[in-house]
Residue, then its C-alpha position, 0 to 999 in steps of 0.5 A: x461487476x466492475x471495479x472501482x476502489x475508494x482509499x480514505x486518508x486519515x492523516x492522524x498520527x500521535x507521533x511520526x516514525x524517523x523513516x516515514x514519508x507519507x503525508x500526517x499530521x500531528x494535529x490535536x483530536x479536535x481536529x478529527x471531527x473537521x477533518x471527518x465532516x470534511x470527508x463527508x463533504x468531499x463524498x458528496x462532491x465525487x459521488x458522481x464522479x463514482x457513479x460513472x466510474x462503476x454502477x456497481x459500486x465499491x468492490x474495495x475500500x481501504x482506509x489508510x494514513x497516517x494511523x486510521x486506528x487513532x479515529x475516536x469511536x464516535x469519528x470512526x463510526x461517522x466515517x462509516x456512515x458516510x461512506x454508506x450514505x454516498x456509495x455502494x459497497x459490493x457485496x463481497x467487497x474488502x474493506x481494510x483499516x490500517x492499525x497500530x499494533x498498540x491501538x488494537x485493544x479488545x475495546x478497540x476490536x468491539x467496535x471495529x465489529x459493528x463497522x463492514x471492515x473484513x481486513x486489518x493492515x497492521x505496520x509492525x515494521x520489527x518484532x524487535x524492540x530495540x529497532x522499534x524504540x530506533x524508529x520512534x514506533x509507538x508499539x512494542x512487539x509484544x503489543x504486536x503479537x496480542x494484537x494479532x490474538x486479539x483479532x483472530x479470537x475476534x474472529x478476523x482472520x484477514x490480515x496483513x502485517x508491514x516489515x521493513x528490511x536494511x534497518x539501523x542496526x538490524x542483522x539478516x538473522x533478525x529479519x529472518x526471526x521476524x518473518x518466521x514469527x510472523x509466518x507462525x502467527x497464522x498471519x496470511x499477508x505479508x508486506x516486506x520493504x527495503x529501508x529507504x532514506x527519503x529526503x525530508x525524512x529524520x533518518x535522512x538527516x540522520x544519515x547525513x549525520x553520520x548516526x546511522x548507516x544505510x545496509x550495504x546492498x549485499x546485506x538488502x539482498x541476503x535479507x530479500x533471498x531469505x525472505x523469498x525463501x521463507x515465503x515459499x516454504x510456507x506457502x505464501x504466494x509472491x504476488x508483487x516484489x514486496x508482497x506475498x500472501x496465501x492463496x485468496x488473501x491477496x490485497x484486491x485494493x492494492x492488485x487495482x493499483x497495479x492492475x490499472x483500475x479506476x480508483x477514488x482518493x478522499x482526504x488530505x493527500x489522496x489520489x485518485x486515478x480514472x483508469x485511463x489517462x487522467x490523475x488527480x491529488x488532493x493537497x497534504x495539508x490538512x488545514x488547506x484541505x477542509x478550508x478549500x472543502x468547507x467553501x465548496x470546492x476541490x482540494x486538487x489538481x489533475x494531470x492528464x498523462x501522455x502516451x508515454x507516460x501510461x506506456x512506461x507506468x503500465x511497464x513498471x506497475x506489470x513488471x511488479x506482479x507475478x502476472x506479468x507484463x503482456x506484450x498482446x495488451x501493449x500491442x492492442x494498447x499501444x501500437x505494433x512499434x511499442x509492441x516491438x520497442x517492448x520485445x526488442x528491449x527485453x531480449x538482452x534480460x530474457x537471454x541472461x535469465x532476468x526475464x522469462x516469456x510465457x506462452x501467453x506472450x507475457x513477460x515476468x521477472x525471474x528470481x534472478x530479476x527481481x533484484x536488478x528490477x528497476x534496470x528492467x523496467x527502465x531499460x523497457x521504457x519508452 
């Protein structure tokens, strides 16, 4: 079967964290039903373009924000309906919802059993409430864990958790608490990123103003060995850089990003990729996004990437997984000279031990390179 994933964004939120840079809105919830009608419409729209994507239909839909568990019962269920009137879900295809902990209650979960999601995606961020009230999270990490008892007497046992590393006041033993009790929640994913200070952002500002402090690297760095070390001890595979699961329980929406599938992107926001050289993007606003949609048209713009530019993101979307960057497909893909370019380029890394060559002419980060990764990558760029 072929692959073809479909991300809906639902660009909801009650309130926005201080470090998050994602498009959302905190519009009313009478807007949930345009924004949904809008969603159908937009099916409608690129149900053709799907069909020639794959035949076969959807083998990933992942349904992210913005906060997807805000969804009123009624718009959720529409959702789904939708989706279902314009596609085809594989058989075994995963579905994912993004929740919030503090919206996963066991009225919640009822419904979410009448619905074909097989995989929750909850962004925790900290399992410490005073980081938590730091970040404007809604959630408590006492919320967090009965969210997690919840699903898993639901019966949900596919499940993810988000952690952010390098917080405002937070120590190495803090992260290491935090990963531990993830890992002791039976929780096969886990996604750990380092704080960053996106422009636009409060915490920007806030750092600006001196009222919070970025972690010093030597701090990011111990937290990301404890982290790798934690990990291993338990059994979770390091897939990507920020991201580690049991083996079976890897992310199949998020592997096609990197893998460079096809995939569709609806909503406010959204992109969407052919699996060849052509991007698109809706635009992040949500008023634009259903007026543009309700006089018939698409909300996007596409660019149509160069030789070079789908050299350099196949470099740094490979580098990223544990399966590595193959110097036979960059040869058959892009040229013998690209292909020496590539080699000639990596032996100052494979040398110092940062990048390793498997026998199947693919290169893949060393535990030593995962922490100077992006000079790798861009030394390897076109």
């Amino acid at each position: 079967m072929t692959s073809l994933g479909l991300y809906i964004h639902i660009p909801f939120c009650r309130s926005r964290c201080i470090y998050c840079d994602f498009y959302s809105t905190t519009l009313p919830e009478t807007w949930q039903m345009r924004y949904v009608e809008a969603l159908r419409r937009e099916m409608e729209m690129v149900q053709s373009r799907a069909m020639r994507l794959s035949a076969d239909g959807l083998s990933t839909l992942y349904i992210g924000g913005g906060t997807p568990s805000l969804l009123s019962p009624h718009a959720l269920r529409l959702l789904f309906e939708f989706v279902e009137r314009n596609f085809t879900l594989q058989p075994q295809a995963e579905v994912t919802i993004e929740a919030n902990p503090d919206d996963v209650t066991a009225e919640w979960v009822s419904r979410l059993r009448d619905t074909p999601v097989n995989r929750i995606s909850m962004g925790v961020q900290s399992l410490d409430d005073d980081i938590l009230r730091t970040l404007r999270r809604r959630h408590t990490a006492g919320q967090a864990r009965q969210a997690v008892g919840l699903l898993h007497r639901a019966g949900y046992t596919n499940l993810s958790m988000d952690l952010i590393y390098g917080l405002p006041g937070q120590t190495r033993a803090q992260f290491g608490a935090d990963v531990r009790e993830v890992l002791s929640m039976g929780v096969p994913h886990l996604s750990a990123y380092a704080l960053q200070f996106e422009e636009g952002t409060p915490l920007a500002e806030m750092k600006r103003q001196g009222t919070v402090d970025e972690a010093d690297e030597e701090l990011s760095l111990s937290c990301y060995l404890q982290l790798l070390d934690l990990t291993q001890e338990a059994g979770l595979e390091h897939y990507e850089i920020s991201n580690f699961a049991r083996p079976g329980f890897h992310s199949r929406h998020n592997s096609s990003y990197w893998t460079g599938a096809p995939y569709l992107g609806l909503g406010a926001g959204a992109h969407s990729y052919d699996g060849e050289r052509t991007r698109s993007f809706n635009c992040a606003d949500v008023r634009a996004y259903v007026e543009a949609i309700n006089q018939g048209r698409l909300p996007s713009e596409a660019e149509v990437l160069s030789e070079k530019e789908r050299y350099d993101e196949r470099v740094m979307l490979s580098l990223r997984t544990s399966q590595g960057l193959s110097l036979t497909a960059i040869g058959r893909d892009f040229g013998p000279a690209m292909r020496r370019h590539c080699e000639c380029m990596a032996q100052p890394h494979l040398h110092a031990g940062r990048l390793q060559k498997k026998p199947d002419e693919t290169l893949c980060l060393t535990r030593q390179g995962l922490f100077v990764s992006d000079d790798i990558i861009s030394d390897l760029m076109a």
